[in-house]
MOPAC internal coordinates of N, CA, C and O (Angstrom, degrees):
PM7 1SCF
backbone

  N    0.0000 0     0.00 0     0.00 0    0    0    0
  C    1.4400 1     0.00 0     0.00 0    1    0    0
  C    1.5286 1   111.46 1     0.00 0    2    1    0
  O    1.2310 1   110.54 1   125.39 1    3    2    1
  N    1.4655 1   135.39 1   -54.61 1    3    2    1
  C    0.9223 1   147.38 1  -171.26 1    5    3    2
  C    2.0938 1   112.41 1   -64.48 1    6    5    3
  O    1.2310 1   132.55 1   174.87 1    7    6    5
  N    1.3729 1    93.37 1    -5.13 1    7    6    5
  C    1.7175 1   110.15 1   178.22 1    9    7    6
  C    1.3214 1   102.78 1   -97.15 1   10    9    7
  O    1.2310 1   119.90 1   145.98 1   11   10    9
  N    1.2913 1   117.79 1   -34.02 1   11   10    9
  C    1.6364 1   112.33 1  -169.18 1   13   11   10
  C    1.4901 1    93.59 1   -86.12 1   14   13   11
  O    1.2310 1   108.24 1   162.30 1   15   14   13
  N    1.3631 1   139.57 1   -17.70 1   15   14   13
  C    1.5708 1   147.48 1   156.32 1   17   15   14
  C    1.2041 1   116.09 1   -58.04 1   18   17   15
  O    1.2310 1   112.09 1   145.08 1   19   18   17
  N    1.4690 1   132.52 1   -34.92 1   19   18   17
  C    1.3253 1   122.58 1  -172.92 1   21   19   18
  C    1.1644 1    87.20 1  -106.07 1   22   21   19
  O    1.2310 1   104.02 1   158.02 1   23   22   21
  N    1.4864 1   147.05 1   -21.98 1   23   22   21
  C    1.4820 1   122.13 1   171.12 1   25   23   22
  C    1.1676 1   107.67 1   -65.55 1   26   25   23
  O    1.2310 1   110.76 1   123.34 1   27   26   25
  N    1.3387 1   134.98 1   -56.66 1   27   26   25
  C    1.7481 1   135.71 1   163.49 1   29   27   26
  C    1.7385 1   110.17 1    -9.74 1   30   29   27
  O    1.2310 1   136.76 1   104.96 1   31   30   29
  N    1.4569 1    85.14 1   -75.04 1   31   30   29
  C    1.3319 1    87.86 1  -168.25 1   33   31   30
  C    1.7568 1   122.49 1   -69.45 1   34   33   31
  O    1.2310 1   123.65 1   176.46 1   35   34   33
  N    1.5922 1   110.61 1    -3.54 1   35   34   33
  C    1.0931 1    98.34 1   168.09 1   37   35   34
  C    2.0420 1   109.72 1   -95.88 1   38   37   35
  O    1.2310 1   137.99 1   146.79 1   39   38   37
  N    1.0394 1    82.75 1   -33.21 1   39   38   37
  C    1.7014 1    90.56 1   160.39 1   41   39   38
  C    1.4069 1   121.51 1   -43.74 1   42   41   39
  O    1.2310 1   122.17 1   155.98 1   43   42   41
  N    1.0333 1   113.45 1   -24.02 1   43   42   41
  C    1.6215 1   146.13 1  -176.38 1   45   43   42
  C    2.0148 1   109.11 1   -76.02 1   46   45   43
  O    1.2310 1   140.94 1   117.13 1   47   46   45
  N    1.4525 1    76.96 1   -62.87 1   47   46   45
  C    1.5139 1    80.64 1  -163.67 1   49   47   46
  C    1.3968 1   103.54 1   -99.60 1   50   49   47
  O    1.2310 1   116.60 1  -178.29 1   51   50   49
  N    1.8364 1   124.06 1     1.71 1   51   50   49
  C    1.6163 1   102.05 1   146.58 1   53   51   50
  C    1.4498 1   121.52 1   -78.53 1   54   53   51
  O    1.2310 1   119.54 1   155.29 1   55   54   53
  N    1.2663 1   118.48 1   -24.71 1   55   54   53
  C    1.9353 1   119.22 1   163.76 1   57   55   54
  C    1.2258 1    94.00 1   -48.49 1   58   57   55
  O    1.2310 1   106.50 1   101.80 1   59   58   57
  N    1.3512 1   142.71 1   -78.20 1   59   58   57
  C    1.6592 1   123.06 1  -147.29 1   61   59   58
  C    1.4870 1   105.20 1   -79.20 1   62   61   59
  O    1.2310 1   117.99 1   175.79 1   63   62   61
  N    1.3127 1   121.43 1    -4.21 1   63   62   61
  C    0.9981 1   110.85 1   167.68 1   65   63   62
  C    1.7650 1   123.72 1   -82.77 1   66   65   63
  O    1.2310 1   122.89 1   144.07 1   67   66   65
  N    1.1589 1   112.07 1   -35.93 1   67   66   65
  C    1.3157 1   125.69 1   172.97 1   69   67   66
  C    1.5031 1   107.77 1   -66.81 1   70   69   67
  O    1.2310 1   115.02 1   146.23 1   71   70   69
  N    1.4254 1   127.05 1   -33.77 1   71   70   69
  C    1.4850 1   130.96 1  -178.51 1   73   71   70
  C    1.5399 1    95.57 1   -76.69 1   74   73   71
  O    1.2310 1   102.48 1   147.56 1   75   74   73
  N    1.4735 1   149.69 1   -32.44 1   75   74   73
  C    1.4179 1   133.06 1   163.10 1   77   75   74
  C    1.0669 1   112.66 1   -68.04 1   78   77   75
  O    1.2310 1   106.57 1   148.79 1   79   78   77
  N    1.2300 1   142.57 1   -31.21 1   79   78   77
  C    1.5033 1   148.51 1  -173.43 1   81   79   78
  C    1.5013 1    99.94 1   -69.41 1   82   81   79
  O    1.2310 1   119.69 1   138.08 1   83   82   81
  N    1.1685 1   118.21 1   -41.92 1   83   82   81
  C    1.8589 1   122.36 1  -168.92 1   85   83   82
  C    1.5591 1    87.09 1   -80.43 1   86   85   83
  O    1.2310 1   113.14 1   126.40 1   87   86   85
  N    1.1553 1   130.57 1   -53.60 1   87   86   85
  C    1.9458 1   131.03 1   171.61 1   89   87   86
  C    1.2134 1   109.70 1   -25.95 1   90   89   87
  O    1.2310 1   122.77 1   109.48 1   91   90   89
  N    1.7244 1   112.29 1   -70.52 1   91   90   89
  C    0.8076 1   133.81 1  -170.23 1   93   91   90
  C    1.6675 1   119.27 1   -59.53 1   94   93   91
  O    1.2310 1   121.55 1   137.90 1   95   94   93
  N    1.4120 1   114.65 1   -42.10 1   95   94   93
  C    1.5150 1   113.06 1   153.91 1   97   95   94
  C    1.2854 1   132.72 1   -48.26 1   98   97   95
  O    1.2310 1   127.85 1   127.50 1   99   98   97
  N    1.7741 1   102.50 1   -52.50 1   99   98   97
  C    1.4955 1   103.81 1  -179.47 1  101   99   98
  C    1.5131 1   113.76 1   -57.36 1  102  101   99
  O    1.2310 1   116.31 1   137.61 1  103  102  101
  N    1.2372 1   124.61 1   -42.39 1  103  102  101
  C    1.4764 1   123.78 1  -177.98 1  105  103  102
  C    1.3021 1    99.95 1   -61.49 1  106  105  103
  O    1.2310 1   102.41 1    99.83 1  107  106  105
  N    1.2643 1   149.81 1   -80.17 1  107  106  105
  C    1.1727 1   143.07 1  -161.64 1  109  107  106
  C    1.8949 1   112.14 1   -40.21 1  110  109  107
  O    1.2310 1   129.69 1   133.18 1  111  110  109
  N    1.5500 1    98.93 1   -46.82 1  111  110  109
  C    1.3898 1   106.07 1  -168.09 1  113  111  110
  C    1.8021 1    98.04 1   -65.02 1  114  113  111
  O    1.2310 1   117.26 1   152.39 1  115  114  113
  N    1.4380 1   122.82 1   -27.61 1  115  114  113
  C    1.5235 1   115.92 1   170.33 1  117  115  114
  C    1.4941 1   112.20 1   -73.38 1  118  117  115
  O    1.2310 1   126.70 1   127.40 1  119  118  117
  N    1.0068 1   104.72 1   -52.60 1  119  118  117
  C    1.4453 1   107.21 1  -176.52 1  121  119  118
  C    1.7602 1   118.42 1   -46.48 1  122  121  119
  O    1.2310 1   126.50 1   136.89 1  123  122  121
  N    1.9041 1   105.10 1   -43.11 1  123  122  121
  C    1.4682 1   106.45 1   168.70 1  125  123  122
  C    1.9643 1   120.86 1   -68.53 1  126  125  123
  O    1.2310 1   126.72 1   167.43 1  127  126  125
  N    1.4908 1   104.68 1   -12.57 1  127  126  125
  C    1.2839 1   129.70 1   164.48 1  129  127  126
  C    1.3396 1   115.92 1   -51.49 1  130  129  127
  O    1.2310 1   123.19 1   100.29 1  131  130  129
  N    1.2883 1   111.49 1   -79.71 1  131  130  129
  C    1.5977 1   129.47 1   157.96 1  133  131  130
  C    1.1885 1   107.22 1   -37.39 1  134  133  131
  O    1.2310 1    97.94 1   140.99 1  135  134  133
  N    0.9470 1   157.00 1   -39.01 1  135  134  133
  C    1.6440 1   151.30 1  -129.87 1  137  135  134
  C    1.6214 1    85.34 1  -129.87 1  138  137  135
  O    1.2310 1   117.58 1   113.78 1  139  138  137
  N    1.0058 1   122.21 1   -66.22 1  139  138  137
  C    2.0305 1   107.15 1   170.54 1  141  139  138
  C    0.9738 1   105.07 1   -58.46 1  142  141  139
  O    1.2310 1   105.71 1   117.53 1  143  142  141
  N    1.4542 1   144.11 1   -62.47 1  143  142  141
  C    1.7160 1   121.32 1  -170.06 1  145  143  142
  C    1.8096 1   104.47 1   -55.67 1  146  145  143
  O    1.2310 1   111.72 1   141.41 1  147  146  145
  N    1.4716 1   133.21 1   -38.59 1  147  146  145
  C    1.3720 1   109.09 1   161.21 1  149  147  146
  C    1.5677 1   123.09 1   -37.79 1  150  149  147
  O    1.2310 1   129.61 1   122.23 1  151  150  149
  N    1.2426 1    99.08 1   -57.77 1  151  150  149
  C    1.4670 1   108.80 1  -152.55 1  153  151  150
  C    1.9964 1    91.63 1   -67.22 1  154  153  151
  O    1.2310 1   128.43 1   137.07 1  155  154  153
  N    0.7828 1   101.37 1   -42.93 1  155  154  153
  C    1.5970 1   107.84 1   170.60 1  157  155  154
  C    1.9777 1   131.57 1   -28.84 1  158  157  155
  O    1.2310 1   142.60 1   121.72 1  159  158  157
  N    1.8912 1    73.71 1   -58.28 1  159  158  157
  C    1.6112 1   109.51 1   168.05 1  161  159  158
  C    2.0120 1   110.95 1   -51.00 1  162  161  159
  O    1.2310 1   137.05 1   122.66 1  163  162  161
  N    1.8774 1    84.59 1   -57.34 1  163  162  161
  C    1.8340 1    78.08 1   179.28 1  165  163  162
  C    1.4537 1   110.98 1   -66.75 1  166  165  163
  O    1.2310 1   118.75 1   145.55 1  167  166  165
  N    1.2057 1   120.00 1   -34.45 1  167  166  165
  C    1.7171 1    99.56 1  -178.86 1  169  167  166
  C    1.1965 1   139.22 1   -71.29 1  170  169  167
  O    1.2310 1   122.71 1   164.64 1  171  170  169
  N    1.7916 1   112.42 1   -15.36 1  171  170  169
  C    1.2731 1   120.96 1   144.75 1  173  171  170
  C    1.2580 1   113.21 1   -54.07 1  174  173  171
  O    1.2310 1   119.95 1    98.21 1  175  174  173
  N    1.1137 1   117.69 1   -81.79 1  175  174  173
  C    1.9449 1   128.24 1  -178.13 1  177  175  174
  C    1.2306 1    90.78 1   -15.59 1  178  177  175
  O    1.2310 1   119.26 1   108.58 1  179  178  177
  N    1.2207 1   119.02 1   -71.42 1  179  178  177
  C    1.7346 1   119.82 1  -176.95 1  181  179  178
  C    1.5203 1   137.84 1   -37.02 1  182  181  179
  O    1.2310 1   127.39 1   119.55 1  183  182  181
  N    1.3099 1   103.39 1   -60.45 1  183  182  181
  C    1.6212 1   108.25 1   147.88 1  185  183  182
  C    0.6498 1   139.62 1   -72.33 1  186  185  183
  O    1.2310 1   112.02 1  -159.02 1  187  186  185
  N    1.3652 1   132.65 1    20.98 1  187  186  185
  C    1.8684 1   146.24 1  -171.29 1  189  187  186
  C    1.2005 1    87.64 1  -117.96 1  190  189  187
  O    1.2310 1   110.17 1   144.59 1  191  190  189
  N    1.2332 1   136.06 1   -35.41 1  191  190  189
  C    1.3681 1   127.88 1  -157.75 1  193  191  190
  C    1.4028 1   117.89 1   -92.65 1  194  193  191
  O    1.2310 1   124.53 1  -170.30 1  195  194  193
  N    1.4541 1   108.92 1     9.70 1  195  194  193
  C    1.3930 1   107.50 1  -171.00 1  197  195  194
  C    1.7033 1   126.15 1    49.17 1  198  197  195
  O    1.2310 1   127.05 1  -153.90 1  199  198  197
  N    1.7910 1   104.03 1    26.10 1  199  198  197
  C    1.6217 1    96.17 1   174.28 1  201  199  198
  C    0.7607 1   100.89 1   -90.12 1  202  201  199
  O    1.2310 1   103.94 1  -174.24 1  203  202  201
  N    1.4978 1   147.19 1     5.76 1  203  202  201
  C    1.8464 1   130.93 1   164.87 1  205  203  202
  C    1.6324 1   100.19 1   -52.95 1  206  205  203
  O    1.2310 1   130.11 1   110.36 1  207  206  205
  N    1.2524 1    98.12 1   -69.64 1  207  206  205
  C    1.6080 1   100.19 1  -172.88 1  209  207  206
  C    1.7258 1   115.50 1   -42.81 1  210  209  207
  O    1.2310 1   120.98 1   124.30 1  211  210  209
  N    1.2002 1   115.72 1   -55.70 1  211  210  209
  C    1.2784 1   122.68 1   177.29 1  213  211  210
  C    1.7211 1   112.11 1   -46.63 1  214  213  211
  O    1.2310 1   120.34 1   140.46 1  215  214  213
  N    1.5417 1   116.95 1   -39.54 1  215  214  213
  C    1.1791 1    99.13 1  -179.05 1  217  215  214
  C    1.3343 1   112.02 1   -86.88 1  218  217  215
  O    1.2310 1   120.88 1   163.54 1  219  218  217
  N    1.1864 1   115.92 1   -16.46 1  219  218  217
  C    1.9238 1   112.75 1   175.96 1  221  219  218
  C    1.0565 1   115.79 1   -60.21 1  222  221  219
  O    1.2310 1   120.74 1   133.18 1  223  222  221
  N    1.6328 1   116.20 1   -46.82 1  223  222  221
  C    1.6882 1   126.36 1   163.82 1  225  223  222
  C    1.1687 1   117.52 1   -49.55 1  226  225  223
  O    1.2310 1   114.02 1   128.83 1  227  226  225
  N    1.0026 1   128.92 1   -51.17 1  227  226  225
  C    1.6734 1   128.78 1   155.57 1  229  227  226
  C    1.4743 1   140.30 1   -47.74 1  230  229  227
  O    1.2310 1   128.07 1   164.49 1  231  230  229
  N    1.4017 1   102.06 1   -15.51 1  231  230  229
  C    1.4041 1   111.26 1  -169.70 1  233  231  230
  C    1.8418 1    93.68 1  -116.05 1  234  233  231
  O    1.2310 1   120.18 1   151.90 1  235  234  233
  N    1.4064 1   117.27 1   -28.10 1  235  234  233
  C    1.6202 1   121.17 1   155.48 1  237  235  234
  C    1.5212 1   117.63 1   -57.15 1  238  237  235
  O    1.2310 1   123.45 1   143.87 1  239  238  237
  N    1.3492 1   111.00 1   -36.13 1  239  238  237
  C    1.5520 1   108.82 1  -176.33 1  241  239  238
  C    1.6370 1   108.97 1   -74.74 1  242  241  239
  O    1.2310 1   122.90 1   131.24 1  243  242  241
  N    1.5566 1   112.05 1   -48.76 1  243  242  241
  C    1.2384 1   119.68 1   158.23 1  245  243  242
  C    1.5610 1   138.58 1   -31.30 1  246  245  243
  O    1.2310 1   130.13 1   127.70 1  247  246  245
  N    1.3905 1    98.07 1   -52.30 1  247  246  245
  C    1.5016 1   114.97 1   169.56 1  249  247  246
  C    1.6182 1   104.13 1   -74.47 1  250  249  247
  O    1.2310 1   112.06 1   145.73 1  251  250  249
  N    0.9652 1   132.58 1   -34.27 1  251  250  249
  C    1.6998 1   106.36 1  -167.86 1  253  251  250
  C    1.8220 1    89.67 1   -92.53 1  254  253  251
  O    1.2310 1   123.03 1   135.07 1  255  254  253
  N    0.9245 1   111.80 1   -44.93 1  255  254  253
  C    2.3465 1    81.24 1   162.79 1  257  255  254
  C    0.7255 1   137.31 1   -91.80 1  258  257  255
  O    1.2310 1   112.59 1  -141.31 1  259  258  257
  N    1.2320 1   131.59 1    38.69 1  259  258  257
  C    1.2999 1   135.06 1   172.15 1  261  259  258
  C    1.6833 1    97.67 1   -89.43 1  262  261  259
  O    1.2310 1   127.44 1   -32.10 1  263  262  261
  N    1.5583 1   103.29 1   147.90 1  263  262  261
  C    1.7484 1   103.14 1   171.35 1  265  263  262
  C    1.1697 1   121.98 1   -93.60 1  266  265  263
  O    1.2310 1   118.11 1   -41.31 1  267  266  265
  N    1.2922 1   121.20 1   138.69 1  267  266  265
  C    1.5534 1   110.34 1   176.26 1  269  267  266
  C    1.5018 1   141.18 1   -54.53 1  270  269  267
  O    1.2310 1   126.83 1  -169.31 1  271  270  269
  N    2.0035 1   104.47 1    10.69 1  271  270  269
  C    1.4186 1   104.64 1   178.43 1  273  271  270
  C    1.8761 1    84.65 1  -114.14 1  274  273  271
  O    1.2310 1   120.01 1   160.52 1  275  274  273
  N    1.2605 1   117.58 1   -19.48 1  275  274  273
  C    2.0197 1    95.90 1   158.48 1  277  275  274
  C    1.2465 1   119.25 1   -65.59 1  278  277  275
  O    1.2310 1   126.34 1   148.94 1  279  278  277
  N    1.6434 1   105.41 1   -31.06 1  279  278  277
  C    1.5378 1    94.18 1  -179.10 1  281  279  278
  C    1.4619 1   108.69 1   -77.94 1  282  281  279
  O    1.2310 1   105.56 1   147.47 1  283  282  281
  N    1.0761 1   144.36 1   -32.53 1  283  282  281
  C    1.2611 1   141.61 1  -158.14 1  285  283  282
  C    1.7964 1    83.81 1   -91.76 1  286  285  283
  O    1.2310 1    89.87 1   142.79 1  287  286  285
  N    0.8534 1   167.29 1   -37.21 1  287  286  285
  C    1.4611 1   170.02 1  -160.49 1  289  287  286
  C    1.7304 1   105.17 1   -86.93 1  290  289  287
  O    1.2310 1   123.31 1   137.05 1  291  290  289
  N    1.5756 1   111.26 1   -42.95 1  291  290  289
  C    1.3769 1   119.67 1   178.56 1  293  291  290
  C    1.7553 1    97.09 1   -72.09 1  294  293  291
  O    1.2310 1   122.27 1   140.35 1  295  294  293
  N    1.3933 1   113.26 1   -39.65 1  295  294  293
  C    2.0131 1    96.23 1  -173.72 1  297  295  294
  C    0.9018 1    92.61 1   -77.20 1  298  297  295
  O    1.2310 1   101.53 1   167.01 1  299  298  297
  N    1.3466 1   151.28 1   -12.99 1  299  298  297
  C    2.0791 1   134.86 1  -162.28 1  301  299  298
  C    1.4066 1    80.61 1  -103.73 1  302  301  299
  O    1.2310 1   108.58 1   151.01 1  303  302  301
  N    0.8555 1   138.97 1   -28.99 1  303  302  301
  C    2.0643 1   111.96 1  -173.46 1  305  303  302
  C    1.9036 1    92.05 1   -82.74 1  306  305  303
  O    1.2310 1   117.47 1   119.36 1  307  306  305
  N    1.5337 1   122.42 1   -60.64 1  307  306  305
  C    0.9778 1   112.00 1   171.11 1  309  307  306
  C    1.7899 1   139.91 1   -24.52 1  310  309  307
  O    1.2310 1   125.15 1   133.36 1  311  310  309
  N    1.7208 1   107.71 1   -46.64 1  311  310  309
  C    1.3159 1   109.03 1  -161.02 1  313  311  310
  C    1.9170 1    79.13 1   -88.46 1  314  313  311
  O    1.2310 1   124.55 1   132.91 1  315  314  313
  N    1.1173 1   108.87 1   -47.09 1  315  314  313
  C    1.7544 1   110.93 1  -173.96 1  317  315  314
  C    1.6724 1   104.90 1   -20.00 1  318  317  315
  O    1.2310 1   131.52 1   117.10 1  319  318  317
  N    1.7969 1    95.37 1   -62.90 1  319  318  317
  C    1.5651 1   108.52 1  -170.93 1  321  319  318
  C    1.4634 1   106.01 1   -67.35 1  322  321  319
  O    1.2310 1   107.23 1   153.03 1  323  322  321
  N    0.9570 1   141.40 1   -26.97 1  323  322  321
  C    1.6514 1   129.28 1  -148.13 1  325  323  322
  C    2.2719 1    78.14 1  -101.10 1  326  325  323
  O    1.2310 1   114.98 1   164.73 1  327  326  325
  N    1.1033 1   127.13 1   -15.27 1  327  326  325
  C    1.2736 1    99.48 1  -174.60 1  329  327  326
  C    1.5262 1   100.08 1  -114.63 1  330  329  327
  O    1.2310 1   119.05 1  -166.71 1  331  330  329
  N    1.6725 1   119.41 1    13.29 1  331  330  329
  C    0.9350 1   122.74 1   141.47 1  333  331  330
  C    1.4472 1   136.79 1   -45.49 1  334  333  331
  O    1.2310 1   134.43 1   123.82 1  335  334  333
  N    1.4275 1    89.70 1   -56.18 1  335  334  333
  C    1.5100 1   123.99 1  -168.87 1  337  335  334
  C    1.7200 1    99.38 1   -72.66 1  338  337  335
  O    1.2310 1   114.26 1   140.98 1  339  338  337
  N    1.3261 1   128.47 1   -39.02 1  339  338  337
  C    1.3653 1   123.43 1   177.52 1  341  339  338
  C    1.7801 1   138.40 1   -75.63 1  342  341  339
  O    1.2310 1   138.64 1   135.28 1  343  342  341
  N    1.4386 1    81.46 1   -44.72 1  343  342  341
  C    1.8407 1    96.46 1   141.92 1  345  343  342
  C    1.8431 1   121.52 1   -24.65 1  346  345  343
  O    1.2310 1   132.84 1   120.10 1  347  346  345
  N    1.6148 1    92.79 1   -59.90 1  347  346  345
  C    1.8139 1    94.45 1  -167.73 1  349  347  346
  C    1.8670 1    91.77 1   -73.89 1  350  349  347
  O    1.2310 1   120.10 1   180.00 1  351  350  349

């Protein structure tokens, strides 16, 4: 008798356990909700603002003075790092 009681009661206490776990999902799953409609928010903000354009213009002004021993100095630190990074 006292077996069909502790199965109960563990029968028991995997339901409330499984009912915090489903809690515990839903909050997270809002919270990752919230956190994309932010992130959402900035990428509008972003393209409303016309800083695409602003940074292309900036990165055109950049490129026509830059010298061709920064540029050739900017791809050797670049390719250096990226086969840094592949190694690990």
């Amino acid at each position: 008798m006292t077996e069909k009681n502790t199965i109960y009661q563990e029968l028991e206490a995997l339901r409330l356990e499984v009912e915090s776990l489903k809690k515990e999902k839903d909050t997270i799953k809002d919270s990752h909700t919230e956190e994309v409609k932010g992130i959402e928010t900035t990428i509008k903000d972003f393209l409303e603002k016309d800083n695409i354009s602003e940074l292309f213009e900036t990165i055109k002004k950049d490129y026509a003075n830059i010298s061709p021993v920064t540029a050739v100095g900017l791809f050797a630190l670049g390719a250096i790092f990226a086969r840094s990074l592949s190694r690990k």
